[in-house]
C-alpha positions as CSV (number, residue, x, y, z in Angstrom):
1,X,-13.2,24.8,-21.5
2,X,-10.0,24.4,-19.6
3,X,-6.7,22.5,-20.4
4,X,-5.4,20.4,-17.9
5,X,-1.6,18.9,-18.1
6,X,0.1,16.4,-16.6
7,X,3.1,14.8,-16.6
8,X,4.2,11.8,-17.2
9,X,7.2,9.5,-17.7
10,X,7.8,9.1,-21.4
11,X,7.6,4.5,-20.7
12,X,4.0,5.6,-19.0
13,X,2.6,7.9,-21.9
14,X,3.7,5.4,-24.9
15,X,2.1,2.2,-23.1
16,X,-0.9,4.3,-22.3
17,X,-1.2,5.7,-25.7
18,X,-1.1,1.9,-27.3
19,X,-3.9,0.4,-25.4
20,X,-5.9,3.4,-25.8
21,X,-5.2,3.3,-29.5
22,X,-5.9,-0.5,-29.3
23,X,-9.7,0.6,-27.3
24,X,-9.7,2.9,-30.5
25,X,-9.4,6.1,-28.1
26,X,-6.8,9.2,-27.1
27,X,-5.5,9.9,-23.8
28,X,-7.9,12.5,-23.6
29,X,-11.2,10.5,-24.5
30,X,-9.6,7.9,-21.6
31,X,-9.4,10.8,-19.4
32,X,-12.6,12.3,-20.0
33,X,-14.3,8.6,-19.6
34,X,-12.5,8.7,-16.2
35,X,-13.1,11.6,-15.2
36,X,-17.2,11.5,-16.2
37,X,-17.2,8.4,-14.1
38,X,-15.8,9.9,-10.9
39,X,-18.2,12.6,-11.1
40,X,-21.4,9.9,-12.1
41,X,-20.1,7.4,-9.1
42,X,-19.0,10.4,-6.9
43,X,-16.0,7.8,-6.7
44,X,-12.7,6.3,-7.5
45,X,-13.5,3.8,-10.0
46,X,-11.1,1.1,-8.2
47,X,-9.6,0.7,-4.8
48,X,-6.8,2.2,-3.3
49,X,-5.0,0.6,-0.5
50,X,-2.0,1.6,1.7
51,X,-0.1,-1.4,3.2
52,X,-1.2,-2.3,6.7
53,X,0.8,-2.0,9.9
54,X,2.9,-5.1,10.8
55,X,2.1,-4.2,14.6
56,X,-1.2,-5.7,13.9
57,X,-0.4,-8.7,11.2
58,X,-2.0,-11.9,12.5
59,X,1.4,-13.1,13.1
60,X,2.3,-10.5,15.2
61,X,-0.7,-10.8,17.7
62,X,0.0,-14.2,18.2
63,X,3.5,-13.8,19.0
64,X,2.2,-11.2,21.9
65,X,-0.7,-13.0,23.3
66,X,1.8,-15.8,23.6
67,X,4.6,-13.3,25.4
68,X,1.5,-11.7,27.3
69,X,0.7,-15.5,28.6
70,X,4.2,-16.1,29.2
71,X,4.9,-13.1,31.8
72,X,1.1,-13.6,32.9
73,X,2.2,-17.1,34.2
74,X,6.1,-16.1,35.1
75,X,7.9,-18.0,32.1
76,X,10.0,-14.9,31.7
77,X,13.8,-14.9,31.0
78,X,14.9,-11.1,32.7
79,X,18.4,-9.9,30.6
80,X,20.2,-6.2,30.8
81,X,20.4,-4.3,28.0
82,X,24.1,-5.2,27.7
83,X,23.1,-8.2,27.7
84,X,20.7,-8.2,24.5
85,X,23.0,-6.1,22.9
86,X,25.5,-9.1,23.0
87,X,23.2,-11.6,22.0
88,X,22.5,-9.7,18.8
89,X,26.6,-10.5,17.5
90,X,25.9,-14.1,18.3
């Protein structure tokens, strides 16, 4: 057998030891649950997501196909960088 540690914020370990106390476990028989299911699903047992990039929100599309039709048929307003820069204290 091997020992495995882990650390873990003292909030974290007091929660997680009441509802496994209330499921009428230890950390370790929640662990070793966990861990047996990984192994039999050759899985996380849940999803793990990363926020997507706002570049590609819905939202965002929309606002360029709408600037891509705008240049496409020459609604464009041209403005220096000086310009923009200005605008952005207004």
């Amino acid at each position: 057998m091997v020992t495995v540690s882990l650390r873990l914020e003292d909030n974290v370990k007091k929660e997680l030891d009441e509802i496994c106390d209330k499921m009428g476990m230890n950390i370790t028989t929640f662990y070793m649950i966990y861990t047996k299911k990984v192994l039999r699903d050759r899985k996380i047992p849940f999803e793990i997501t990363a926020p997507r990039d706002p570049f590609y929100s819905e939202e965002n599309q929309k606002q360029l196909s709408h600037a891509y039709h705008e240049i496409k048929e020459g609604r464009t307003v041209e403005k220096t960088l000086k310009e923009l820069e200005e605008m952005e204290y207004e």
